[in-house]
C-alpha positions in Angstrom: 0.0 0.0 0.0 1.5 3.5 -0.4 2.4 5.2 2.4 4.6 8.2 0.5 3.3 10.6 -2.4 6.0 12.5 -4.0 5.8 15.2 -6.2 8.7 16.3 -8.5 9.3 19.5 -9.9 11.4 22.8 -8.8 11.5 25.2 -6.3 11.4 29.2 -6.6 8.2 31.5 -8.1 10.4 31.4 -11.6 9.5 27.8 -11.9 6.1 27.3 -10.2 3.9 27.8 -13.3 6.8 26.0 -15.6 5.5 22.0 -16.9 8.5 20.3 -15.1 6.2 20.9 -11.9 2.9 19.0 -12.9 4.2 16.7 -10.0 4.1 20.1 -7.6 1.1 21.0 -9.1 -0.6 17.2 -8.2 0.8 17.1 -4.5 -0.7 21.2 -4.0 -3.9 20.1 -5.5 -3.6 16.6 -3.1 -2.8 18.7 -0.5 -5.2 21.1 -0.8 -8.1 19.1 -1.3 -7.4 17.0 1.8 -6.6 19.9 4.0 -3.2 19.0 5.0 -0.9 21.9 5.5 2.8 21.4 4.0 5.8 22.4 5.5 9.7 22.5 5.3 11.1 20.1 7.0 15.4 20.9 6.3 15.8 17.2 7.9 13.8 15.6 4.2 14.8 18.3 2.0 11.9 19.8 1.0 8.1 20.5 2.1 6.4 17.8 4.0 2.9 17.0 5.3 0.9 14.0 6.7 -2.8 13.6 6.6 -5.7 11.4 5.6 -6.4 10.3 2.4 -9.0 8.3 1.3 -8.9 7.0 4.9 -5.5 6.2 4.9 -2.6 7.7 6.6 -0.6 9.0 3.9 3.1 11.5 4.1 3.4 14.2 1.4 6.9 15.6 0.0 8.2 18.2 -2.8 11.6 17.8 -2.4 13.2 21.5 -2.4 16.7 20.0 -4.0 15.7 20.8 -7.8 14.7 18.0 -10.2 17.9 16.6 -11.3 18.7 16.4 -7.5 15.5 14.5 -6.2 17.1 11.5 -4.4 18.3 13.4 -1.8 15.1 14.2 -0.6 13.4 10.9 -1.3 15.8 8.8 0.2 16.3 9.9 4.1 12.4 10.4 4.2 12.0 6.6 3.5 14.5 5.6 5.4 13.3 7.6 8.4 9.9 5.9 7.8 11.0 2.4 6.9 9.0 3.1 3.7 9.9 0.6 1.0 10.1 1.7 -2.5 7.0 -0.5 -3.4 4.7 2.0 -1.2 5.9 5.3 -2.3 4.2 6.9 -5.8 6.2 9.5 -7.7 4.4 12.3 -9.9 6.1 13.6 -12.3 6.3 15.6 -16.0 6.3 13.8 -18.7 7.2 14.7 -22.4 6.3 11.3 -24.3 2.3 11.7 -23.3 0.7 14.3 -24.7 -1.0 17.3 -22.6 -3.7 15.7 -20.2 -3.0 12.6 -20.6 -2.1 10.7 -17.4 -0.4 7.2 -16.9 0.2 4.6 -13.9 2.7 2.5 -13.7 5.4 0.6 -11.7 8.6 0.2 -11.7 10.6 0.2 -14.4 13.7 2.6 -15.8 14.1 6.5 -15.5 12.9 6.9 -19.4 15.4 10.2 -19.5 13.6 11.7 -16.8 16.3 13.2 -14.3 14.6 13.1 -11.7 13.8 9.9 -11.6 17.2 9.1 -12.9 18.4 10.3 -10.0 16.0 8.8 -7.2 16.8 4.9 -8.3 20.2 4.8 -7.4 18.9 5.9 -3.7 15.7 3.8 -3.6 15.1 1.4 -6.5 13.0 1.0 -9.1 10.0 -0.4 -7.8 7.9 2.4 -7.0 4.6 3.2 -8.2 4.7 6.5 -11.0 2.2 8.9 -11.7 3.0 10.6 -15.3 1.8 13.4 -16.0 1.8 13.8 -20.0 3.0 17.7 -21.0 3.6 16.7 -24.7 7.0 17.2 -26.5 8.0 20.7 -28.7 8.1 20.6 -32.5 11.8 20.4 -32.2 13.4 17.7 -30.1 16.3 20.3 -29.9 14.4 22.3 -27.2 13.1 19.9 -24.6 14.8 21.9 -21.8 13.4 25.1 -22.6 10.0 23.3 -23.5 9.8 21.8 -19.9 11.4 25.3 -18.4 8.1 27.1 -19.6 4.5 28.0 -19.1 2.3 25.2 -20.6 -0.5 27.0 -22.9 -3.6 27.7 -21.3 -5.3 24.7 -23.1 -2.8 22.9 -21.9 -2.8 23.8 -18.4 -6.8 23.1 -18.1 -5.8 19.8 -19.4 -3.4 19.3 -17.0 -5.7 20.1 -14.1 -7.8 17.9 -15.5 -5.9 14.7 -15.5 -5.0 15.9 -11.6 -7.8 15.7 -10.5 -9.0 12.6 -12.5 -5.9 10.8 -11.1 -6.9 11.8 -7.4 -10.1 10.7 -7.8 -8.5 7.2 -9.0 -5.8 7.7 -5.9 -8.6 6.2 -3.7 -8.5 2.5 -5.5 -4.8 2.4 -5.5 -4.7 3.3 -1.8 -6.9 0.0 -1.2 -4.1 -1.7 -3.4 -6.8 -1.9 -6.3 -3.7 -1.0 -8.5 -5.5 -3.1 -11.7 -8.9 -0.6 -11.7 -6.5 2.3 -10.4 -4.5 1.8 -13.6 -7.6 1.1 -15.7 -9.2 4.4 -14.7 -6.1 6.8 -14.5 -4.8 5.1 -18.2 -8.2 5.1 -19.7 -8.8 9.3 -18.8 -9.6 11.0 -21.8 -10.4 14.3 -22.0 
């Protein structure tokens, strides 16, 4: 069962709106919605909060290390918590699903993500991933800048979209229903 949501992305106001925070953007909308406050916590690198979900006791964390830097926040907050990488479910970006479109899935290799790339090494691969499709530019030459900026309006109602279509599904996979979870959270269409 997962016991640890973690939202990828990076810290400061210039990045908050950019796509390489849909994972921010799912764990503030989690957050939110389940009323649990988030806090820095210097100990996990980032901000943390516990709370309810679904009925289930569930930690929150955004690690504050940037995305190419993520394991170090990941890994002493499992460790502190004895939570195995089987129970913890990353969010993250990602540029090979187009806008709004939202996948589950676990395990498996980093795919050219760097955050992910860098969380493995620390934890393993076996952890339950939420990815959150932002599409790919024109030109494959401009993938930073194309995860560095603003999605389009469009794209950002999209986005929400999926969010809150994957928190809806968040409930079955908390009752380790991961085959309709999957189903529901693959099968969104806008």
């Amino acid at each position: 069962m997962i016991k640890l949501i973690i939202g990828l992305g990076n810290i400061g106001t210039a990045y908050q709106d950019t796509r390489h925070n849909a994972g921010f953007w799912f764990v503030e909308t989690l957050a939110e919605k389940f009323n649990i406050h988030l806090a820095d916590d210097k100990k996990f690198h980032g901000r943390v909060g516990r709370g309810t979900i679904y009925g289930h006791d569930i930690r929150l964390l955004l690690p504050n290390t940037f995305m190419n830097r993520s394991g170090l926040a990941v890994a002493p907050m499992a460790k502190f918590y004895n939570i195995r990488s089987d129970e913890i479910l990353i969010v993250h970006d990602e540029l090979d699903i187009a806008a709004g479109n939202i996948r589950l899935k676990k395990g498996g290799g980093h795919g050219g993500h760097n955050g992910l790339r860098d969380i493995v090494p620390h934890i393993g691969a076996d952890f339950y991933r939420l990815r959150i499709g932002i599409g790919r530019p024109i030109h494959t030459s401009k993938v930073s800048d194309w995860v560095l900026s603003k999605p389009s309006l469009d794209d950002k109602i999209s986005i929400d979209k999926a969010i809150e279509c994957s928190i809806d599904a968040l409930d079955l996979l908390l009752k380790n229903d991961v085959q309709k979870a999957t189903n529901q959270i693959n099968g969104f269409k806008l």
